[in-house]
C-alpha positions in Angstrom: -189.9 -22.0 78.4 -187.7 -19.8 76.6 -184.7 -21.1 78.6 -185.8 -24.8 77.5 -185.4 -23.7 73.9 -181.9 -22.1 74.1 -180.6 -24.9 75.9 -181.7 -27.4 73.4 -179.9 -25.1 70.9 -176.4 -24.8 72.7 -176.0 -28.5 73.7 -176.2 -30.8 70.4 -174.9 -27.9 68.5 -171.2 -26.9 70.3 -169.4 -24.0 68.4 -167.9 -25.2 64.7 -168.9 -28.6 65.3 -171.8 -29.3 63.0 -173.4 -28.5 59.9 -175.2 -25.6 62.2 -172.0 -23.9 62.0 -171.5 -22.7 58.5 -171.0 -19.2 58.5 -174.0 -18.5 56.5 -176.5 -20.2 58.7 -174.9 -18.6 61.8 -175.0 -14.9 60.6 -179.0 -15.7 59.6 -179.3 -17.3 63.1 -177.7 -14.5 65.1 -179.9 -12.1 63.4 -183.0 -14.0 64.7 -181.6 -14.9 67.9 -181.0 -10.9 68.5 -184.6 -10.4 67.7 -185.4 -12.9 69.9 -183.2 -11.2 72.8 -184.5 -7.9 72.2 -188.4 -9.5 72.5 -187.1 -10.9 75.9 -186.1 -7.9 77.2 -188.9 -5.8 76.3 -191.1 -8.6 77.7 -189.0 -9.1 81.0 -188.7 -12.8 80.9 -185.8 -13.2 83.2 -182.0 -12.8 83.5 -181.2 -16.5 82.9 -182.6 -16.6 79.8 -180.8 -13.1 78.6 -177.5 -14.2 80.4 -177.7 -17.8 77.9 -178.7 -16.4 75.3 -175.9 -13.4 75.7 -173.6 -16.3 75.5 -174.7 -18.3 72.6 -174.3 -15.1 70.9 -171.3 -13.6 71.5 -169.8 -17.4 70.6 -172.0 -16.8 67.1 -170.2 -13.7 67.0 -166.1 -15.0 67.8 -167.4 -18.0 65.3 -168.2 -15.2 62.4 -165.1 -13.3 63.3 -163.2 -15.8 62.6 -164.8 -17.0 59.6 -166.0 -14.1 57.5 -167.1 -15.3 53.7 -164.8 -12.9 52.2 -164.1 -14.1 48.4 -163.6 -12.6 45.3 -167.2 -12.9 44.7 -168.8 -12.0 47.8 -172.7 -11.9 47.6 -175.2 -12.7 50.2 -173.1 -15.1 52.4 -171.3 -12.0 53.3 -173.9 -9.2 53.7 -175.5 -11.9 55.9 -171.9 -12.2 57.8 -172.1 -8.4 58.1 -175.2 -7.6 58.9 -174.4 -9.8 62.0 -171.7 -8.5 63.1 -173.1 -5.0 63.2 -176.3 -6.3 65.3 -173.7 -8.1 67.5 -171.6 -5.2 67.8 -174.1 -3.0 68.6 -175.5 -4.7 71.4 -172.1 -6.0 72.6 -169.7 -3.0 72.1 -170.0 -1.7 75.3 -169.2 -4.7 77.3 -167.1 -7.0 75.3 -164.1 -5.6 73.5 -164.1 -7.8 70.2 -167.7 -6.6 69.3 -166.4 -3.5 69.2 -164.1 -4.3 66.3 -167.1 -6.1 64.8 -169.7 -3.0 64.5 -166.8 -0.6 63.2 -166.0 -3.2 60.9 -169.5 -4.1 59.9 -169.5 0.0 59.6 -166.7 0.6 57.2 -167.8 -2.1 54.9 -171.2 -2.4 54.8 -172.4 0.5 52.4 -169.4 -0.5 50.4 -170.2 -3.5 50.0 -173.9 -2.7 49.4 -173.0 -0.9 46.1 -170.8 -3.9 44.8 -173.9 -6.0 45.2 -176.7 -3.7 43.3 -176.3 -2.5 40.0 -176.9 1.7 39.3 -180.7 -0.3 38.1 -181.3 -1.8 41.8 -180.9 -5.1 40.8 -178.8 -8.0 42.8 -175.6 -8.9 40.8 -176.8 -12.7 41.5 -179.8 -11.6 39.1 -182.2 -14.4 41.2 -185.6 -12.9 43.0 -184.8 -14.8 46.1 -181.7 -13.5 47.0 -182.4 -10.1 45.6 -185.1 -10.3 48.4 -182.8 -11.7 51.3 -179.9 -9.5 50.8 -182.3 -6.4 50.3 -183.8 -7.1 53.8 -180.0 -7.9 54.8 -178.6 -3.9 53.9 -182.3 -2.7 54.9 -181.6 -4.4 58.2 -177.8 -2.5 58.3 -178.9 0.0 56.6 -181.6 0.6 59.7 -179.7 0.1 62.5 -176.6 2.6 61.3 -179.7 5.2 60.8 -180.7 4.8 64.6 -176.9 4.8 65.4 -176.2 8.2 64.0 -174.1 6.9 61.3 -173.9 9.4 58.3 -174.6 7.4 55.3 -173.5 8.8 52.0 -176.0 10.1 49.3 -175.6 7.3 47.0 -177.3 4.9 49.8 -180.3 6.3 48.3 -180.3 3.9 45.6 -181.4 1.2 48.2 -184.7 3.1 47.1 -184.7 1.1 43.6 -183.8 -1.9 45.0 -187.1 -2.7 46.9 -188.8 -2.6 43.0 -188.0 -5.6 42.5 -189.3 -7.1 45.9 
């Protein structure tokens, strides 16, 4: 079933050759999609499913590589684009040497980038409920899977705390 799905997903929709493959709507996809894999691992569904769906991603990942949303004005196209990159990284920096470069990127910029999003208050620069939700469950997301990494993040994280009073 599972196998179905993802092959219905690759074929009418081949790498930067659709409106599927905006940067945005890949980061958001590659976040669920890594969901999805970690569901069919816990629940054993088979290797031909995890092999696939290893390979849509890593292409999601070479596609956001080369096509961050890095502007003058980043908002939540990036933190999407990051928070990506760092759940591709992680689960692919052990056997594929670009991911690698993707977590310690997504690592160096993420908590930067966090604070050029927020004000000291908590709220989203982009001062809209919506994406003050999306891009707090963005850096949570990060923000969560640095913790379980070991990655040291600095005091002034904390005011992630503020930000979810406006959720």
């Amino acid at each position: 079933m599972y196998l179905q799905y993802f092959k219905q997903l690759e074929k009418p929709n081949p790498m930067a050759y659709s409106v599927n493959w905006y940067p945005m709507e890949v980061a958001v996809r590659t976040i669920n999609l890594i969901q999805s894999r970690e569901l069919l691992l816990v629940s054993a569904k088979g290797n031909k499913t995890i092999n696939l769906l290893n390979e849509i991603l890593l292409l999601h990942g070479v596609f956001l590589w080369r096509n961050l949303e890095y502007t003058d004005v980043r908002a939540n196209h990036y933190a999407a684009n990051l928070t990506a990159l760092l759940l591709l990284g992680q689960v692919f920096k052990s056997f594929y040497k670009e991911a690698k470069q993707w977590y310690d990127f997504a690592i160096k910029k993420t908590e930067k980038e966090f604070h050029l999003q927020f004000f000291k208050d908590g709220v989203n620069f982009e001062k809209s409920i919506p994406y003050h939700r999306f891009v707090v469950e963005l850096f949570f997301i990060s923000f969560l899977v640095m913790k379980r990494s070991g990655i040291k993040l600095s005091p002034k994280h904390l005011l992630f705390s503020k930000t979810q009073m406006f959720l």
